[in-house]
Backbone as numpy.savetxt, mean C-alpha at the origin, in Angstrom:
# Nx Ny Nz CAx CAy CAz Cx Cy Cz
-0.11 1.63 13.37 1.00 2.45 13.87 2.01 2.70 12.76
2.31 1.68 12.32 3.24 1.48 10.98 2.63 3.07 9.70
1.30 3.13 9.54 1.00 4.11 8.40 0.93 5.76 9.30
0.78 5.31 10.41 0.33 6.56 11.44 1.76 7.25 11.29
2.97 6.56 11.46 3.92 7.22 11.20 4.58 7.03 10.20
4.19 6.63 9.19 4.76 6.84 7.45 6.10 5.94 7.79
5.90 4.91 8.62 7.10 4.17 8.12 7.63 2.24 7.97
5.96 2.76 7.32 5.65 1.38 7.32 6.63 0.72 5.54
6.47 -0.96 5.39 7.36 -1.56 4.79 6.48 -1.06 3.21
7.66 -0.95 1.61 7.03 -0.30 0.81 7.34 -0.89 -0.32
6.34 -1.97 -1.26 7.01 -2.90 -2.16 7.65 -1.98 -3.45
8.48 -2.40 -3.84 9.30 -1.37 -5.04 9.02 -2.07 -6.50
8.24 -2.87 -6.89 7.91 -3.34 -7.89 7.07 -2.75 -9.10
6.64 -1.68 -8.85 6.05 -0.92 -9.61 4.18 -0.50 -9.45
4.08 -1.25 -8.14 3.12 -0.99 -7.34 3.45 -0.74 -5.59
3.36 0.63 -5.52 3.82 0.92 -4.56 2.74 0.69 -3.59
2.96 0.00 -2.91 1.64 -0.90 -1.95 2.54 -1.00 -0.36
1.96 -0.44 0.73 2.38 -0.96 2.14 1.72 -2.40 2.88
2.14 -3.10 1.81 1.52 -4.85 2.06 1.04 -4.83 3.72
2.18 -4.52 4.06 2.25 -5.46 5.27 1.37 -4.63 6.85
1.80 -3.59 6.41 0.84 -2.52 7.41 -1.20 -2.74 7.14
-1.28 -3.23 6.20 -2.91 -3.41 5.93 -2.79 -4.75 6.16
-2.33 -5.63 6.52 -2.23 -7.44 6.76 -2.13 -7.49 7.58
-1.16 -7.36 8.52 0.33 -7.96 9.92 -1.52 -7.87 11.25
-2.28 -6.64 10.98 -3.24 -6.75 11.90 -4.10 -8.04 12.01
-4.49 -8.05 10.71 -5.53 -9.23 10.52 -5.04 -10.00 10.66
-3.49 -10.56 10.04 -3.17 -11.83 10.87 -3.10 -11.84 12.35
-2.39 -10.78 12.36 -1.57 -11.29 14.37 -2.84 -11.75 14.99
-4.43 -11.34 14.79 -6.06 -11.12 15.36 -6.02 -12.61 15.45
-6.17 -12.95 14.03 -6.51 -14.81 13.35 -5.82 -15.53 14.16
-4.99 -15.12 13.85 -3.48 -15.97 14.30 -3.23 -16.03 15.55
-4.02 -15.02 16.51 -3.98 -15.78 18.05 -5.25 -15.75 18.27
-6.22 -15.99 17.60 -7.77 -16.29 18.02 -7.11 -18.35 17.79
-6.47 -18.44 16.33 -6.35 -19.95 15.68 -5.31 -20.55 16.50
-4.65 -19.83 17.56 -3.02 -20.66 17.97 -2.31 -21.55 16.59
-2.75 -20.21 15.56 -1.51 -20.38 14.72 -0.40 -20.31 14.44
0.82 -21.21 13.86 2.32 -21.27 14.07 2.74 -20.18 13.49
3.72 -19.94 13.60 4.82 -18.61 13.00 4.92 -18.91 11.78
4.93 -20.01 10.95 5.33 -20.70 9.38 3.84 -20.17 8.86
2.79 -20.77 9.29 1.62 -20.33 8.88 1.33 -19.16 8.53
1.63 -18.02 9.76 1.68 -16.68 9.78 2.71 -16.15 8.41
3.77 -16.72 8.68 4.42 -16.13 7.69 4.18 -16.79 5.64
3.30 -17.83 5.92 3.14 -18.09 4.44 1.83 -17.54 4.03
0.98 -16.81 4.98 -0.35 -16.08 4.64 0.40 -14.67 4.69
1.11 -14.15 4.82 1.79 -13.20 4.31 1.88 -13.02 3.30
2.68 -13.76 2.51 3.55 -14.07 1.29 2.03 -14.29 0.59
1.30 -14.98 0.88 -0.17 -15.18 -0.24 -0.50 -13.42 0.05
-0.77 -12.69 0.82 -1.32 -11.70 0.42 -0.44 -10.77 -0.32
0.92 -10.67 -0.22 1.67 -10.45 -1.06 1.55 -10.54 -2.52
1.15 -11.52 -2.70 0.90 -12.24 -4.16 -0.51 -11.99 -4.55
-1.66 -11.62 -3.91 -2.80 -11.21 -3.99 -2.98 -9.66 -4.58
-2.00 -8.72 -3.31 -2.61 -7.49 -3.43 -1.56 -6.72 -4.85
-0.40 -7.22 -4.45 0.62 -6.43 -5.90 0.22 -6.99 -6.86
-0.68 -8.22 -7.48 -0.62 -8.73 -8.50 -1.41 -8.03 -9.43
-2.67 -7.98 -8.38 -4.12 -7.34 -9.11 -3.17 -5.65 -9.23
-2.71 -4.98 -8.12 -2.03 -4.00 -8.77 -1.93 -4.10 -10.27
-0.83 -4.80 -9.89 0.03 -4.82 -12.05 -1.17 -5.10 -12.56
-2.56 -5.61 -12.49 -3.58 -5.75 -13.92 -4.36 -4.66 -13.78
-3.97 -3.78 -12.68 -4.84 -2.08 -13.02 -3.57 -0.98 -12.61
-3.12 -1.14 -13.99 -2.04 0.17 -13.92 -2.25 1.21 -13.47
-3.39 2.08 -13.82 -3.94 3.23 -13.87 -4.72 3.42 -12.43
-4.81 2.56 -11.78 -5.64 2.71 -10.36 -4.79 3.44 -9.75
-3.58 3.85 -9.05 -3.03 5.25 -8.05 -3.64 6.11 -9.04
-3.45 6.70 -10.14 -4.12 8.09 -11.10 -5.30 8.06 -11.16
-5.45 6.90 -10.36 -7.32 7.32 -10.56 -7.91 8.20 -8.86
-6.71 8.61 -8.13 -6.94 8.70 -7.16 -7.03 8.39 -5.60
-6.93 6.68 -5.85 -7.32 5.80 -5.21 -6.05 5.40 -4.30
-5.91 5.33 -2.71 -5.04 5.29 -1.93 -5.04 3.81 -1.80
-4.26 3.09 -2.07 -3.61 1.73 -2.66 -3.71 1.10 -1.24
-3.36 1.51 -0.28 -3.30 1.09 1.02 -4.48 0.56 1.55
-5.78 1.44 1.31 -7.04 1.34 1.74 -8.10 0.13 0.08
-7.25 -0.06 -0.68 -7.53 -0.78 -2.04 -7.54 -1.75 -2.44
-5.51 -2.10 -2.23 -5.25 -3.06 -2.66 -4.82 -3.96 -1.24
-4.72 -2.98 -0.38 -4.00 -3.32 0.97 -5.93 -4.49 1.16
-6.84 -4.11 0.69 -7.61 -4.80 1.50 -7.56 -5.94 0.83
-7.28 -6.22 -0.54 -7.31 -7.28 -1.19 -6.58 -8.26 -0.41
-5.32 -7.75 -0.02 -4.20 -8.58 0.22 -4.43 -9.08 1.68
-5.13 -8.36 2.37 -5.59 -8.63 3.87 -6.47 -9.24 3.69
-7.55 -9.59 2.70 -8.15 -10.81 2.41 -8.16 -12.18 2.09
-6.82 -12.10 1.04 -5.92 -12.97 0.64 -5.10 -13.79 1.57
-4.59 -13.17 2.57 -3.54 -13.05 3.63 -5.06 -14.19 4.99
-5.65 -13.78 5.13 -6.76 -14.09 6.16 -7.65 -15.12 5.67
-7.18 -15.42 4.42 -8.23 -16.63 4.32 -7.12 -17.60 3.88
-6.08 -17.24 3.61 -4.70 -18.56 3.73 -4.57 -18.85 5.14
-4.56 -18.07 6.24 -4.39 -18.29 7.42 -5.75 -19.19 7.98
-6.87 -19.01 7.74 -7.75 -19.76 8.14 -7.86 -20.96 7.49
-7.52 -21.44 6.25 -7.37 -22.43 5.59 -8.96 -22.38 4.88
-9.16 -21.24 4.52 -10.68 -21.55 3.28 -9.74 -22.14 2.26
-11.21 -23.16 1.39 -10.72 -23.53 -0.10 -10.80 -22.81 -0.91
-10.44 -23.60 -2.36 -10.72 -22.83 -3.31 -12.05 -21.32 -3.42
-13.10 -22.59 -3.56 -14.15 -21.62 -3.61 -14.52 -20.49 -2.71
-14.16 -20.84 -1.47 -14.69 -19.62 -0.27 -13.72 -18.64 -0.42
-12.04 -18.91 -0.53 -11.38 -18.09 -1.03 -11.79 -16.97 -2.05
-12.24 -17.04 -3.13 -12.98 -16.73 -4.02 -13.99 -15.64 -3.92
-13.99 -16.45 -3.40 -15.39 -15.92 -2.50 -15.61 -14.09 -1.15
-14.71 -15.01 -0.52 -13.75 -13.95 0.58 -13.20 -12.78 -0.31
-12.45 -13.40 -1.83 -11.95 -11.76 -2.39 -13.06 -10.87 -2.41
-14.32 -11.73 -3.22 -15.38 -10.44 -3.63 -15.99 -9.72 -2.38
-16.29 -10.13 -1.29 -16.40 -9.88 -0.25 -15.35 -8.53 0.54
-14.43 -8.67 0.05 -13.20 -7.91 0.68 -13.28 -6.77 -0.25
-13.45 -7.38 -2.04 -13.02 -6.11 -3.09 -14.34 -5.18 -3.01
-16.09 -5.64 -2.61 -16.94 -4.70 -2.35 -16.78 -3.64 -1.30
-15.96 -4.18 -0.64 -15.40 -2.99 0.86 -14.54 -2.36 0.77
-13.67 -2.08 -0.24 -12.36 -1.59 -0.60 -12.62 -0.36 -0.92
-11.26 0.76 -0.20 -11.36 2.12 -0.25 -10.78 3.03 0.08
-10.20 4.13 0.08 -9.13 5.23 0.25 -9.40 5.89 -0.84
-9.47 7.07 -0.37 -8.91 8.55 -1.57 -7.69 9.55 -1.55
-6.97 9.32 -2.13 -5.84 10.20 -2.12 -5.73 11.92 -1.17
-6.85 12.24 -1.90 -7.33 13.20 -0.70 -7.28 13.39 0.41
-6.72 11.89 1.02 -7.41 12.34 2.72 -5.71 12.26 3.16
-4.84 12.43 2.00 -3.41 12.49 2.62 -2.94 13.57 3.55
-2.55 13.60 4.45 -2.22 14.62 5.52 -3.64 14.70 6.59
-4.06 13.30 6.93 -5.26 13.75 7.69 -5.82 12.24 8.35
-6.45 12.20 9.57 -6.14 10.80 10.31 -7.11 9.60 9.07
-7.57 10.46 8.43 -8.22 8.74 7.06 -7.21 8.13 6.81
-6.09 9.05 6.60 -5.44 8.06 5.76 -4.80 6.73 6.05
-4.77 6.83 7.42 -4.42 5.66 8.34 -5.86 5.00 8.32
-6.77 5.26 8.79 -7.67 5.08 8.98 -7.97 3.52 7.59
-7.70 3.81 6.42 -7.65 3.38 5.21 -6.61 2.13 5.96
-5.75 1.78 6.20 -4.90 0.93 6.55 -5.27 -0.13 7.24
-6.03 0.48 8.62 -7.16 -0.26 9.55 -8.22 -0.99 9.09
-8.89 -0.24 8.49 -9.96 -0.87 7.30 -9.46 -2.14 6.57
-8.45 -1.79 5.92 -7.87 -2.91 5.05 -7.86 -4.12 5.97
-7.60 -4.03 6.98 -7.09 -5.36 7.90 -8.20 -5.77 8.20
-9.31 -4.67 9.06 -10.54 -5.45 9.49 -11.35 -5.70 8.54
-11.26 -5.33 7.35 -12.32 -5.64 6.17 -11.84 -7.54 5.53
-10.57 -7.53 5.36 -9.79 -9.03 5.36 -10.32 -9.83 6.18
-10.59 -9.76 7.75 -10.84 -10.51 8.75 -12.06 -10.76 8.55
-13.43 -9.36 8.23 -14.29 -9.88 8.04 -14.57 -10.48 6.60
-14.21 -10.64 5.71 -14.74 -11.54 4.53 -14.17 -12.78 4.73
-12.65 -13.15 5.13 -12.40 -14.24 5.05 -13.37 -15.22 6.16
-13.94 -14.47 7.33 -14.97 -15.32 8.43 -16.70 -15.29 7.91
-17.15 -14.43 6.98 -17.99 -14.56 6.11 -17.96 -15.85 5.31
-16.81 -15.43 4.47 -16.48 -16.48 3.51 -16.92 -17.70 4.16
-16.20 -18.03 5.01 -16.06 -19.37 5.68 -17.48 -19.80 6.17
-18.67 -18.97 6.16 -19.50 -19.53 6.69 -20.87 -18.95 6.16
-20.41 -19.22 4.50 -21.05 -19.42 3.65 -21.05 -18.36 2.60
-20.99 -16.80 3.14 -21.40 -16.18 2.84 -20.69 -16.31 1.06
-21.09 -15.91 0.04 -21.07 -15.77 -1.32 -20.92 -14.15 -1.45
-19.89 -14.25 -3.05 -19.76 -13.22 -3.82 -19.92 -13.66 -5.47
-19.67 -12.29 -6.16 -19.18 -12.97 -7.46 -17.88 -13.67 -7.62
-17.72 -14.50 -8.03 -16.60 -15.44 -8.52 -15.65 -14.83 -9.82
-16.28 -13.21 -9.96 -15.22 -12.78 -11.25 -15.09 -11.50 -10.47
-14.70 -11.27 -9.30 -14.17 -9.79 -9.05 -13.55 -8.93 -8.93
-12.43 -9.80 -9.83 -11.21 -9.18 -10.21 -11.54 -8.94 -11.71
-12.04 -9.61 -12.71 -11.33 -9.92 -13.78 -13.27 -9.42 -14.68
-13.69 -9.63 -14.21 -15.28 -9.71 -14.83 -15.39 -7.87 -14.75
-16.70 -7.56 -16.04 -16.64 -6.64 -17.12 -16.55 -5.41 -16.13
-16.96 -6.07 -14.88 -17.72 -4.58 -13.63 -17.04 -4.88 -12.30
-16.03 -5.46 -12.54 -14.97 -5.93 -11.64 -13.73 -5.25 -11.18
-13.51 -5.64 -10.21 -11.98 -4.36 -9.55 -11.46 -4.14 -10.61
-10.81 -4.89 -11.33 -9.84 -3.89 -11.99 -10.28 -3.27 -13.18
-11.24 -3.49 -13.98 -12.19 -2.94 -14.86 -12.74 -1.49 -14.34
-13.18 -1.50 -13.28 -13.81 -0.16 -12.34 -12.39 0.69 -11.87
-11.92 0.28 -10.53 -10.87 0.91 -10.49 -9.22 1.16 -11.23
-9.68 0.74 -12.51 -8.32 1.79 -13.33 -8.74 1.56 -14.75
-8.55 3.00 -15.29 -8.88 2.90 -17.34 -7.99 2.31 -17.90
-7.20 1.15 -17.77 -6.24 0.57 -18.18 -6.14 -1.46 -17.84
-6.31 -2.38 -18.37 -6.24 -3.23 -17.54 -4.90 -4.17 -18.08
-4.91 -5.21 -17.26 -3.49 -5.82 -17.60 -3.80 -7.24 -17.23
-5.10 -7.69 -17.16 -5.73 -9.09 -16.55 -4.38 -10.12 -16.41
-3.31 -10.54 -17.78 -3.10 -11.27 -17.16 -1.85 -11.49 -16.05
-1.30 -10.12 -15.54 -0.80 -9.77 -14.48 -1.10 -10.25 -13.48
-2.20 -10.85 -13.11 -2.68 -11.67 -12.10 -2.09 -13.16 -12.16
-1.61 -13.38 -13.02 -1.31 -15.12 -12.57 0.14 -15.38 -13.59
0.64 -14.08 -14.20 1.99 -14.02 -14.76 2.88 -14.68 -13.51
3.48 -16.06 -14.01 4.70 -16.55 -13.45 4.24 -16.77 -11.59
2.56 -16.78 -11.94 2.77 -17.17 -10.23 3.27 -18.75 -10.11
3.73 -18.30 -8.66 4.54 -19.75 -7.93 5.75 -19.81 -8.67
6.57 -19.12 -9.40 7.43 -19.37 -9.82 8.49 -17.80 -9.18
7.72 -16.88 -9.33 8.49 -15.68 -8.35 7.18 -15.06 -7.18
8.43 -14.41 -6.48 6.85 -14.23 -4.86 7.37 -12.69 -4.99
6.44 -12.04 -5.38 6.00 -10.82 -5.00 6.59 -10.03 -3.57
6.79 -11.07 -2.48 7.22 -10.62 -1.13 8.71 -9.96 -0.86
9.58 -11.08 -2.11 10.79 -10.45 -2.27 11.12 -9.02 -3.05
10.19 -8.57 -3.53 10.30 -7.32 -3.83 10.05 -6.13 -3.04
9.77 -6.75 -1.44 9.45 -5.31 -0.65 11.29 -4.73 -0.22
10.77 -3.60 0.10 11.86 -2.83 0.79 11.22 -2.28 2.46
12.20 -1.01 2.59 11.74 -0.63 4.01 12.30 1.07 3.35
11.31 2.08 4.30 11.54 3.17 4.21 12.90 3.59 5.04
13.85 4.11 4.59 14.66 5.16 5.55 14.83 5.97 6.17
13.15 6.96 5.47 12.54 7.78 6.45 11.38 7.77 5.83
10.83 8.20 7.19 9.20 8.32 7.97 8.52 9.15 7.23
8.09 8.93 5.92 7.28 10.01 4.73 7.13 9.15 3.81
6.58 9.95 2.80 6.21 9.36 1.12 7.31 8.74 0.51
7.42 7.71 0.16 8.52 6.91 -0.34 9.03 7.54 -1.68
8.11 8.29 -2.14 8.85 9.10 -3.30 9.50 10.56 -3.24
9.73 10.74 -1.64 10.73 11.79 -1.46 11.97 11.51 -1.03
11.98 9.91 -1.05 13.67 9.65 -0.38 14.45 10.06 -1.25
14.44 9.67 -2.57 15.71 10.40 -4.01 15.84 12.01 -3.34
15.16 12.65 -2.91 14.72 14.30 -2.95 15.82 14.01 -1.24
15.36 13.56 -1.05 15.90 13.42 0.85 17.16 13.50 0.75
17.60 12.08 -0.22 19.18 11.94 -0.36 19.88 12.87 -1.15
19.15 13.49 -2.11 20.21 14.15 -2.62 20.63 16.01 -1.83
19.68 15.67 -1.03 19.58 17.13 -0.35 20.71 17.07 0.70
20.36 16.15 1.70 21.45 15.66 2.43 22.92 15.58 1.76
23.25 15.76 0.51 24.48 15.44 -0.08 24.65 16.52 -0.71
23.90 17.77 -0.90 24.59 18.68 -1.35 24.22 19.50 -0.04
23.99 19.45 0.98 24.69 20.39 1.93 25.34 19.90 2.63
25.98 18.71 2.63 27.19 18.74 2.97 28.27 18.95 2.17
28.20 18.85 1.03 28.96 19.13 -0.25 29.01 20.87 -0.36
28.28 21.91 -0.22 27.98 22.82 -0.21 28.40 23.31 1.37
28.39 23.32 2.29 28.83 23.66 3.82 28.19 25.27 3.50
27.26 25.54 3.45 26.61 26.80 3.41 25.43 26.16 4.45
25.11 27.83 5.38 24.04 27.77 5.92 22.87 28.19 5.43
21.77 27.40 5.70 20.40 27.39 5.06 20.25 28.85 5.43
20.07 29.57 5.95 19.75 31.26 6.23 20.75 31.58 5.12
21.26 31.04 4.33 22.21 32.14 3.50 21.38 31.55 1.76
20.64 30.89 2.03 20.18 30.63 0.83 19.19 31.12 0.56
18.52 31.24 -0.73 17.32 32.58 -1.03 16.39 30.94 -1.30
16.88 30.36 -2.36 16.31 28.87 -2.84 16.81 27.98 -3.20
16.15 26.97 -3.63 16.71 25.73 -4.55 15.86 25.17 -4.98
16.95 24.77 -6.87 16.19 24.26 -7.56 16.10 22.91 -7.34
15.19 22.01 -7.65 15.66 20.90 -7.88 14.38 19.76 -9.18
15.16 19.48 -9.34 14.23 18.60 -10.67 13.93 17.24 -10.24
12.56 16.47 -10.04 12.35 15.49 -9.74 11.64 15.11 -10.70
11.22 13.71 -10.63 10.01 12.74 -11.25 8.43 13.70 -10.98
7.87 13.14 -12.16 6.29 14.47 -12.19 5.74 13.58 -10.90
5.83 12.30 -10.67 5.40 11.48 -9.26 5.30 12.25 -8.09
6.27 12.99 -8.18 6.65 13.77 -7.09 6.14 14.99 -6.64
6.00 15.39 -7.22 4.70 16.73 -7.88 3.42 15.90 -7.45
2.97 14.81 -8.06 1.41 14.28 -8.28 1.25 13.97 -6.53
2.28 13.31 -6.00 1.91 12.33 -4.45 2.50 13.65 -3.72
3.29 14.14 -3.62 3.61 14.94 -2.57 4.11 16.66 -3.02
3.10 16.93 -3.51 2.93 18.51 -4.04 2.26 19.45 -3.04
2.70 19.04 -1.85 1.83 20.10 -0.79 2.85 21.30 -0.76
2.53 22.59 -0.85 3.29 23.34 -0.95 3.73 24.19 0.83
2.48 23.98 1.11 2.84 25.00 2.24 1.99 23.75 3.47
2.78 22.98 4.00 1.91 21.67 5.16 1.60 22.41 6.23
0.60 22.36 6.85 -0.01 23.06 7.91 -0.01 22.16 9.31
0.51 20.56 8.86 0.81 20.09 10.33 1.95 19.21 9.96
2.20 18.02 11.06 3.19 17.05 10.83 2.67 15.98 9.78
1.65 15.30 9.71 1.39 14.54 8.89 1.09 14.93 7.60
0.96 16.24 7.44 0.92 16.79 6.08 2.45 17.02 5.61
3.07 17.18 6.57 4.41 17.68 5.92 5.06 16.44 4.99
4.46 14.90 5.59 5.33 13.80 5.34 4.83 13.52 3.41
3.85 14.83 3.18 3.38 14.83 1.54 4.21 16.07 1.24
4.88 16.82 1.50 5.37 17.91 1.02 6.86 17.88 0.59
7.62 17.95 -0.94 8.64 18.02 -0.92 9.08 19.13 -1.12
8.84 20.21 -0.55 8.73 21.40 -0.26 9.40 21.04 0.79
8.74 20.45 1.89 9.31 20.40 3.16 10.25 19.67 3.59
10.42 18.70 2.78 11.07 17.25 2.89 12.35 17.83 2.41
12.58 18.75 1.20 13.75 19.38 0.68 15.08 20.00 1.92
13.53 20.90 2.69 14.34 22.10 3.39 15.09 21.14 4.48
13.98 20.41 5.20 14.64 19.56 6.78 15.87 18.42 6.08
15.81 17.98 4.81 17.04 17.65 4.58 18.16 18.30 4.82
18.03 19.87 3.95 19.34 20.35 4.18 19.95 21.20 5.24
18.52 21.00 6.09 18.95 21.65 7.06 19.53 21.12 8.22
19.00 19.67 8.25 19.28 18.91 9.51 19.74 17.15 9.13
């Protein structure tokens, strides 16, 4: 529901990841199949937190490669997240990632169209099923993050390996989320706010205007360059559109 209406929670760390909308399922599932506590729940959070943004930072280049982070990394972290909650060890943990990172998936493409949620769902039930694999026996590779043909090697031309275990346990990844203000691409709120502030600054009516310029981040262009949205969930990619309903309303 959270991605269905673009207003789900959005970490600001430099991997823009909706942690918690690809997790919160797979736990709440676990977590009342296990009559697990609220502390529990909330510290398999915080591990997938630390799972899915980490491997982020060691594949820079994975959003430019296309790849909808939600349906990606969101599954990592819903793997991560689901096998702290079940209490696998070391090894099945391990185990459970490669399991989770062979199922991992979204294409940027399917923005403005029910995949892209769809990608969110996945993430959660793909978590649930590796971490209950895991647990009962099932095996992966043990390098599927970091090995030559491994997530982050495959999904991004750039790697950053040791981004994965930089300063863990010493800072949590979780404190870096935020929350959207509005219900769209998190890289049209700058565009949102400043629109909202020059028509009220301006007290002109939108029928009296021919256009407007405005200069953003090339981000902005790349994630939400829809020029002309043909429904509601497309519009929430368009800062085309996101511009006008600012200043208009």
């Amino acid at each position: 529901m959270g991605h269905v209406l673009d207003f789900d929670d959005t970490h600001l760390g430099g991997v823009i990841l909706h942690t918690s909308t690809a997790t919160l399922p797979a736990l709440f599932a676990l977590g009342e199949r296990r009559k697990s506590s609220g502390r529990d729940l909330i510290v398999a959070l915080a591990a997938a937190f630390e799972a899915g943004i980490r491997v982020g930072q060691a594949a820079p280049r994975h959003h430019y490669g296309g790849w909808h982070l939600t349906g990606t990394l969101g599954t990592i972290a819903a793997t991560a997240g689901s096998a702290r909650l079940i209490g696998l060890d070391d090894k099945q943990t391990t185990y459970a990632l490669g399991i989770g990172c062979t199922q991992a998936a979204g294409m940027q493409q399917n923005r403005g169209s029910d995949c892209k949620s769809l990608h969110a769902g996945n993430s959660a039930y793909h978590g649930v099923l590796a971490a209950m694999l895991a647990s009962n026996g099932f095996n992966s590779s043990p390098e599927i993050l970091e090995g030559s043909l491994g997530f982050v090697k495959i999904f991004s031309s750039t790697q950053q390996i040791d981004a994965i275990t930089a300063g863990l346990g010493q800072s949590w990844m979780i404190t870096g989320n935020g929350y959207k203000p509005y219900a769209c691409g998190v890289v049209l709120h700058p565009l949102i706010d400043a629109m909202i502030e020059v028509s009220r600054k301006a007290s002109r009516p939108a029928a009296s205007l021919d256009h407007v310029e405005v200069l953003v981040h090339p981000d902005v262009i790349r994630i939400t360059g829809v020029d002309a949205p043909g429904s509601g969930l497309m519009s929430k990619f368009s800062s085309n559109h996101a511009a006008a309903v600012a200043y208009i309303d």
